[in-house]
MIBA-935009 format. One record per atom (N, C-alpha, C): atom name; x, y, z. Coordinates in steps of 0.05 Angstrom, whole numbers. Example, Ala and Ser with C-alpha at 12.3 -4.5 7.8 and 13.67 -1.06 7.14 Angstrom:
BEGIN
+------+--------+--------+--------+
! atom !     xx !     yy !     zz !
+------+--------+--------+--------+
!    N !    264 !   -114 !    156 !
!   CA !    246 !    -90 !    156 !
!    C !    264 !    -66 !    156 !
!    N !    257 !    -45 !    142 !
!   CA !    273 !    -21 !    143 !
!    C !    258 !      1 !    157 !
+------+--------+--------+--------+
//
This chain:
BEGIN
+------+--------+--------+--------+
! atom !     xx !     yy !     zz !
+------+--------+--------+--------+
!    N !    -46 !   1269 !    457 !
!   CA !    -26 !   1253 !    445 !
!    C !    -29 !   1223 !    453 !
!    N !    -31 !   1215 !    479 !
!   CA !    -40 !   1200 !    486 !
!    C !    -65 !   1178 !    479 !
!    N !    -87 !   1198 !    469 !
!   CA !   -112 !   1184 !    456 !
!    C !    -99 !   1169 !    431 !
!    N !    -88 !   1186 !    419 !
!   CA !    -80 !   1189 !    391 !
!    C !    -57 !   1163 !    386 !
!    N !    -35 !   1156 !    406 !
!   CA !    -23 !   1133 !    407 !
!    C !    -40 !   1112 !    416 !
!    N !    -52 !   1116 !    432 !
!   CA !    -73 !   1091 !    443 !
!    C !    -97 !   1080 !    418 !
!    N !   -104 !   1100 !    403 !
!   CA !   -120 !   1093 !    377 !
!    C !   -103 !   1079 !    355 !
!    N !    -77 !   1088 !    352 !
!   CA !    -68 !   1069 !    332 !
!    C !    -55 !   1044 !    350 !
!    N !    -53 !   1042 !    366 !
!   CA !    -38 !   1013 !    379 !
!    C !    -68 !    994 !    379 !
!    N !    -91 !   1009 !    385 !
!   CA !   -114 !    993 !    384 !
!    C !   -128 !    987 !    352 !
!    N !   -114 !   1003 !    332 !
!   CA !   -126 !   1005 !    309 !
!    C !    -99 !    979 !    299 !
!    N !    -82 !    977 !    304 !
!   CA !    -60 !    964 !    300 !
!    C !    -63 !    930 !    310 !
!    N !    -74 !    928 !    336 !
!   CA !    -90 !    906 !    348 !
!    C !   -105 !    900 !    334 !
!    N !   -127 !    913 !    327 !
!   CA !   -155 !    902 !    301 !
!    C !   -140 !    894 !    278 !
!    N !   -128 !    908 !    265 !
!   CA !   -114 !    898 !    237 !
!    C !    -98 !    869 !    245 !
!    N !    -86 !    871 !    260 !
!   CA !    -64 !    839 !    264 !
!    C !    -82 !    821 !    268 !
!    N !   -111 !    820 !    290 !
!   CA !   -131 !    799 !    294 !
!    C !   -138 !    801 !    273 !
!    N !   -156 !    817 !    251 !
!   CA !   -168 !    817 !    227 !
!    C !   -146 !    796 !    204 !
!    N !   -127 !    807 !    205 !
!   CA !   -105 !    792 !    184 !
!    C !   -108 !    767 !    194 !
!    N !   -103 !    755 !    223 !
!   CA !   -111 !    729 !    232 !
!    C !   -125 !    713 !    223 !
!    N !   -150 !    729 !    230 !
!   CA !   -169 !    706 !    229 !
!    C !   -183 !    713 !    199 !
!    N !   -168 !    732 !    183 !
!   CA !   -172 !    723 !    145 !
!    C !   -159 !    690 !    147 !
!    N !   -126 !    705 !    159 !
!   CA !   -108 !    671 !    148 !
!    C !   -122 !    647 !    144 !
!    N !   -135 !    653 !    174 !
!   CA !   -149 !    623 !    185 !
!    C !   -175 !    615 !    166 !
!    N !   -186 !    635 !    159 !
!   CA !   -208 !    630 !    148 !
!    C !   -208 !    619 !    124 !
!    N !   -195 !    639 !    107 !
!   CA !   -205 !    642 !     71 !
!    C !   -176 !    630 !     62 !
!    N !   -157 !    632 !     71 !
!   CA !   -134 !    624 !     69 !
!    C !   -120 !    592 !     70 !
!    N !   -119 !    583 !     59 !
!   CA !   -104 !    549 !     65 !
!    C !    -75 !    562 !     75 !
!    N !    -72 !    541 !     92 !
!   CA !    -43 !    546 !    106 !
!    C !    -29 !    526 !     84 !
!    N !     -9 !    527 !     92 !
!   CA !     17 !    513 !     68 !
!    C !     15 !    478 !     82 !
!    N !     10 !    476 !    102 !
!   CA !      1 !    445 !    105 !
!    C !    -22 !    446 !     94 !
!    N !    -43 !    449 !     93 !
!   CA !    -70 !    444 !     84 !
!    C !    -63 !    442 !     60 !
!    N !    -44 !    461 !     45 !
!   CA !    -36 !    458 !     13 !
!    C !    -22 !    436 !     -2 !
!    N !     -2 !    428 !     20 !
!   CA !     15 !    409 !     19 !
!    C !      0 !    391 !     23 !
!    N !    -16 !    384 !     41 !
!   CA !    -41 !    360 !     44 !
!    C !    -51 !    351 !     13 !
!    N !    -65 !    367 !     11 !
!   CA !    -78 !    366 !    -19 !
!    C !    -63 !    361 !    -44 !
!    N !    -38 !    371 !    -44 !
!   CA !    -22 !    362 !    -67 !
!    C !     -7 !    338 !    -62 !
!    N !     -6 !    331 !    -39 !
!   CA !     -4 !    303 !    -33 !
!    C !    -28 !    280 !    -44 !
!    N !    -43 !    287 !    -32 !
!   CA !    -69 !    274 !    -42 !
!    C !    -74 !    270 !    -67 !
!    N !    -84 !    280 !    -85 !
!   CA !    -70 !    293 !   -105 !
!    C !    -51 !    277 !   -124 !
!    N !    -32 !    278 !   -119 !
!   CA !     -4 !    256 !   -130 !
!    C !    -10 !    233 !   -122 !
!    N !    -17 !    226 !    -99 !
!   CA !    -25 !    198 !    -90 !
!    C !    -38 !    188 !   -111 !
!    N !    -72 !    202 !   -112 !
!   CA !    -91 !    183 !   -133 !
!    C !    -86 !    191 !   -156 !
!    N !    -68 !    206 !   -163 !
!   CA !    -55 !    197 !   -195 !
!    C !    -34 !    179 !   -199 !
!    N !    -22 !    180 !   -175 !
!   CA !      4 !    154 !   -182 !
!    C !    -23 !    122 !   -185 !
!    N !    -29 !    122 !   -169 !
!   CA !    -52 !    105 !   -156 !
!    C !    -71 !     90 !   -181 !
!    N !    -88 !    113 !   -207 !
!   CA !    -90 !    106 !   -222 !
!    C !    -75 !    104 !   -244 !
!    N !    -46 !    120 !   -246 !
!   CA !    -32 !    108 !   -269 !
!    C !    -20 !     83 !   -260 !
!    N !    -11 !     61 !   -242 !
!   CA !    -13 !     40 !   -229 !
!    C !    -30 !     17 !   -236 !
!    N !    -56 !     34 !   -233 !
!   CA !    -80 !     22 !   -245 !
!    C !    -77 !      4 !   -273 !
!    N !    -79 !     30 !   -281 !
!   CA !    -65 !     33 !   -318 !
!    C !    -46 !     14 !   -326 !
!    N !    -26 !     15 !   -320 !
!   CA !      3 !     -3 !   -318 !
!    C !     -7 !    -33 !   -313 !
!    N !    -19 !    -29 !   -285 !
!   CA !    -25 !    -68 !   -285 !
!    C !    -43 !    -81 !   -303 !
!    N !    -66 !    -64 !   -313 !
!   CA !    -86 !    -65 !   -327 !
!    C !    -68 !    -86 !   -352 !
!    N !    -47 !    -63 !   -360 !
!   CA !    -37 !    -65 !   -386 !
!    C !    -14 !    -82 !   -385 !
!    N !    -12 !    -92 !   -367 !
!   CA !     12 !   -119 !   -358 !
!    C !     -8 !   -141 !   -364 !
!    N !    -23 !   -137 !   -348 !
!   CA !    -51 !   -162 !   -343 !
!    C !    -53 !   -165 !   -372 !
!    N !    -60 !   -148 !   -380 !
!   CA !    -75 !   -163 !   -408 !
!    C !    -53 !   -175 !   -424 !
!    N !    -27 !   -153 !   -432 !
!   CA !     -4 !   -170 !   -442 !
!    C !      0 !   -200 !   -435 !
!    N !      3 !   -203 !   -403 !
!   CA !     -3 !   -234 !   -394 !
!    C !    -22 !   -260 !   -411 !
!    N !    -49 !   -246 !   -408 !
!   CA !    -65 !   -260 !   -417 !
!    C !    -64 !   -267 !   -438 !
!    N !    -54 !   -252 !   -462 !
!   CA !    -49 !   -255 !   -483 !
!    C !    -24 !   -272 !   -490 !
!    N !    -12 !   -271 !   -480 !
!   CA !     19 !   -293 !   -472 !
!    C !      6 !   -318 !   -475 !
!    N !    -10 !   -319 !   -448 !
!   CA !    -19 !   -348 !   -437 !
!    C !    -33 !   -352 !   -462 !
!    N !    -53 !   -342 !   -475 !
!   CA !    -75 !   -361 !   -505 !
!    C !    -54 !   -363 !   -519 !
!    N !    -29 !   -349 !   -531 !
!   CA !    -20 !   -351 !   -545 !
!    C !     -1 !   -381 !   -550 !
!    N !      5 !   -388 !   -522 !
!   CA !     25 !   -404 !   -512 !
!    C !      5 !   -430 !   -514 !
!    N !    -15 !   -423 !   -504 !
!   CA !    -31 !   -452 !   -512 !
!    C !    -34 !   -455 !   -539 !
!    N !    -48 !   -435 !   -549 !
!   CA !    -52 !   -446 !   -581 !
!    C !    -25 !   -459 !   -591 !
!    N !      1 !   -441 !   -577 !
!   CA !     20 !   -455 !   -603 !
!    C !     23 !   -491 !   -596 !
!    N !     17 !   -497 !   -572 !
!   CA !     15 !   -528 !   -547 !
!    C !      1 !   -541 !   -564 !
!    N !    -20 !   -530 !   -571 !
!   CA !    -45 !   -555 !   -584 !
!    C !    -29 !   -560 !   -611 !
!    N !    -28 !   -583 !   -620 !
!   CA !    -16 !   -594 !   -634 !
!    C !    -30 !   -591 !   -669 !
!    N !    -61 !   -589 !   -662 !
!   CA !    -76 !   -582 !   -686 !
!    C !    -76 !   -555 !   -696 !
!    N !    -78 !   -540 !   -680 !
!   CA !    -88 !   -506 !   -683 !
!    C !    -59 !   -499 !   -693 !
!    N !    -63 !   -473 !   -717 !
!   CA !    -39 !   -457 !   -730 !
!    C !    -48 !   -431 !   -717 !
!    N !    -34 !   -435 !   -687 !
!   CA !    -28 !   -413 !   -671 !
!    C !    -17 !   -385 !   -696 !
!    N !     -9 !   -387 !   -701 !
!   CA !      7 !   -365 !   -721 !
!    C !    -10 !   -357 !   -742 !
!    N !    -42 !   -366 !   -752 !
!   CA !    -60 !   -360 !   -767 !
!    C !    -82 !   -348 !   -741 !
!    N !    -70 !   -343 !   -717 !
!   CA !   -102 !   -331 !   -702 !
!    C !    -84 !   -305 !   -692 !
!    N !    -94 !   -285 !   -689 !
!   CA !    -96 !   -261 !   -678 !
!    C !   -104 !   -257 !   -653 !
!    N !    -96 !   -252 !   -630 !
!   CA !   -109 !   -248 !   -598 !
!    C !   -106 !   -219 !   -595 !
!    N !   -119 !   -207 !   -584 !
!   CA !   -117 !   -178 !   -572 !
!    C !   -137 !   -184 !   -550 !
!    N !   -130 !   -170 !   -528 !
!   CA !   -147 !   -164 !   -506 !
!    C !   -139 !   -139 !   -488 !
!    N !   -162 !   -130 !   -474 !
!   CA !   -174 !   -107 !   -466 !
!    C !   -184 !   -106 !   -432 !
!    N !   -174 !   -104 !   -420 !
!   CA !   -188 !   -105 !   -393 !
!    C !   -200 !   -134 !   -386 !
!    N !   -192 !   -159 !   -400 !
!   CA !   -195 !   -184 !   -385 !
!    C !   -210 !   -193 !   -409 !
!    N !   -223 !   -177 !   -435 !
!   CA !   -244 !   -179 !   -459 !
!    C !   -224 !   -194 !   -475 !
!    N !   -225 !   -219 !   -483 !
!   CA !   -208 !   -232 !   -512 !
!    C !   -218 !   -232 !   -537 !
!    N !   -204 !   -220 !   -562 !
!   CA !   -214 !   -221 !   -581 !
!    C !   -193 !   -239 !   -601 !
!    N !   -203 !   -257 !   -617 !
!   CA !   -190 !   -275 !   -634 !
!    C !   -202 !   -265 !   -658 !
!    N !   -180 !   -271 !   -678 !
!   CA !   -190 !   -267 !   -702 !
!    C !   -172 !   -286 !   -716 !
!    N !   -182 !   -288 !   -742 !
!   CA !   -154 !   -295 !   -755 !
!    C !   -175 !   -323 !   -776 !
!    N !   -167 !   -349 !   -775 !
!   CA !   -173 !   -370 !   -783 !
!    C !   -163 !   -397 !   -777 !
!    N !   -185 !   -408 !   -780 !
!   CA !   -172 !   -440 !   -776 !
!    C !   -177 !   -461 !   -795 !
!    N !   -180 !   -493 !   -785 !
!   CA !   -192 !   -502 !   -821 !
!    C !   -214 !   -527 !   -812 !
!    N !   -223 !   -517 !   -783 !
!   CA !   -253 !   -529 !   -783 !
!    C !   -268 !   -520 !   -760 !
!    N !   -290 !   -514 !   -763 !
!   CA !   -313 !   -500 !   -749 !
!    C !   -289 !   -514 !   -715 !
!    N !   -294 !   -535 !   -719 !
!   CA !   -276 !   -550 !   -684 !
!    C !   -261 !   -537 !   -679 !
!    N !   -238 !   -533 !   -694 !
!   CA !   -221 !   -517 !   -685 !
!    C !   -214 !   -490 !   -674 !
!    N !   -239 !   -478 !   -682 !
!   CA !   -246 !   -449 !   -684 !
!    C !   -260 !   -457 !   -646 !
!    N !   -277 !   -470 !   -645 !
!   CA !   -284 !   -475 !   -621 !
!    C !   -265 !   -485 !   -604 !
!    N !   -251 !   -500 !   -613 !
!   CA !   -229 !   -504 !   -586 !
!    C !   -209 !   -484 !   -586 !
!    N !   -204 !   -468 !   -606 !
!   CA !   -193 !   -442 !   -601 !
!    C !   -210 !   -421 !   -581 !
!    N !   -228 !   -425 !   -578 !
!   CA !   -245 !   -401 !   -564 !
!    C !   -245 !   -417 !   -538 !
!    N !   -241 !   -434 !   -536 !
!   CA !   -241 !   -447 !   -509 !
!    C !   -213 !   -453 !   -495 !
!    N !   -195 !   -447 !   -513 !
!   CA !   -175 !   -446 !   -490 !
!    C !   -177 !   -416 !   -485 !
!    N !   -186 !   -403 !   -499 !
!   CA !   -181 !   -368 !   -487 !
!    C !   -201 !   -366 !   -462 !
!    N !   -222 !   -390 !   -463 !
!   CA !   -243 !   -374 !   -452 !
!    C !   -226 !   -382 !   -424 !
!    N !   -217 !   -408 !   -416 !
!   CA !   -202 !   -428 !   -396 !
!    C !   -185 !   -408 !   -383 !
!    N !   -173 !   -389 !   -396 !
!   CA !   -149 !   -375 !   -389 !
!    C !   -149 !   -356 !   -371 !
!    N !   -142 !   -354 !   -338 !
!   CA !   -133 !   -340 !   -319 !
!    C !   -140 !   -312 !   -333 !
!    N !   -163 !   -300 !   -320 !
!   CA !   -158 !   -271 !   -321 !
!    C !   -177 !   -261 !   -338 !
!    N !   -189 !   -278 !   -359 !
!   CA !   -209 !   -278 !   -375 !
!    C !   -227 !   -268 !   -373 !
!    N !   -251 !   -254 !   -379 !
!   CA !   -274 !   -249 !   -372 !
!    C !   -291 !   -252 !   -395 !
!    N !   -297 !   -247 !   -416 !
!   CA !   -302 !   -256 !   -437 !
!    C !   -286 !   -261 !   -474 !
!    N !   -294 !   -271 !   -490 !
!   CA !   -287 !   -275 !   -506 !
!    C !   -304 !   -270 !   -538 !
!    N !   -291 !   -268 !   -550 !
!   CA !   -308 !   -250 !   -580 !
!    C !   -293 !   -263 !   -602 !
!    N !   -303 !   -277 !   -619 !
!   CA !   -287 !   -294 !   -633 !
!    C !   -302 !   -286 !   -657 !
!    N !   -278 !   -278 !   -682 !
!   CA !   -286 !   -268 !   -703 !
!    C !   -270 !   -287 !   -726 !
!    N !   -268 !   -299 !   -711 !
!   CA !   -247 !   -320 !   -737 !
!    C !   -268 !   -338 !   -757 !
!    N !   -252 !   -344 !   -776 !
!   CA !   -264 !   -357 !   -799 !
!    C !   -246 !   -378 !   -810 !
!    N !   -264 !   -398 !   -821 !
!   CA !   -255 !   -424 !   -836 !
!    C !   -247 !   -426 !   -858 !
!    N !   -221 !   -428 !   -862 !
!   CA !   -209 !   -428 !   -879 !
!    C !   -217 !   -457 !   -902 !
!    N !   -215 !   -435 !   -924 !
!   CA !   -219 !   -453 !   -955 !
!    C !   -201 !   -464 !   -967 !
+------+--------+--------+--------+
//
């Protein structure tokens, strides 16, 4: 009787260390889990952030060309088109001389935040 309790208290010992060191092993503990889903949320808040300023920034930039064109006293701010993309300016629209088309591309190019510019505008007849 004796053997027989001493085999399951020792068979009972192996199972509790065995279950152990599964936990430890194959198992994430609920911090390790919580770590990660921290992490996780971080670099998605992190790049929707990204996203957001991206998309402020450019709004900005677009403000600023717009605000000059309407300044310059020659240019019909309200005949050009601005869109921009990650710091990329695109104009379109028209003006009513090759110059003006160029000094329109040049205040975009002047403008905080800029990185290039793409000008598809045309001279009006």
């Amino acid at each position: 009787m004796k053997k027989i309790i001493l085999l399951l208290l020792l068979g009972a010992g192996l199972g509790v260390f065995g279950w152990s060191y599964y936990q430890r092993r194959f198992a994430p503990t609920l911090t390790e889990r919580t770590g990660e889903m921290a992490s996780d949320t971080k670099e998605r808040a992190a790049a929707g952030a990204r996203e957001i300023g991206g998309k402020i920034e450019d709004a900005s930039i677009i403000t600023m060309i717009k605000s000059k064109l309407m300044m310059d006293g020659e240019i019909s701010s309200l005949a050009i088109s601005v869109s921009c993309k990650d710091g990329h300016v695109s104009l379109s629209g028209s003006a009513e001389s090759p110059k003006l088309i160029a000094r329109a591309t040049e205040i975009a190019r002047k403008t905080r935040g800029v990185t290039s510019v793409s000008n598809r505008m045309a001279v009006r007849e």
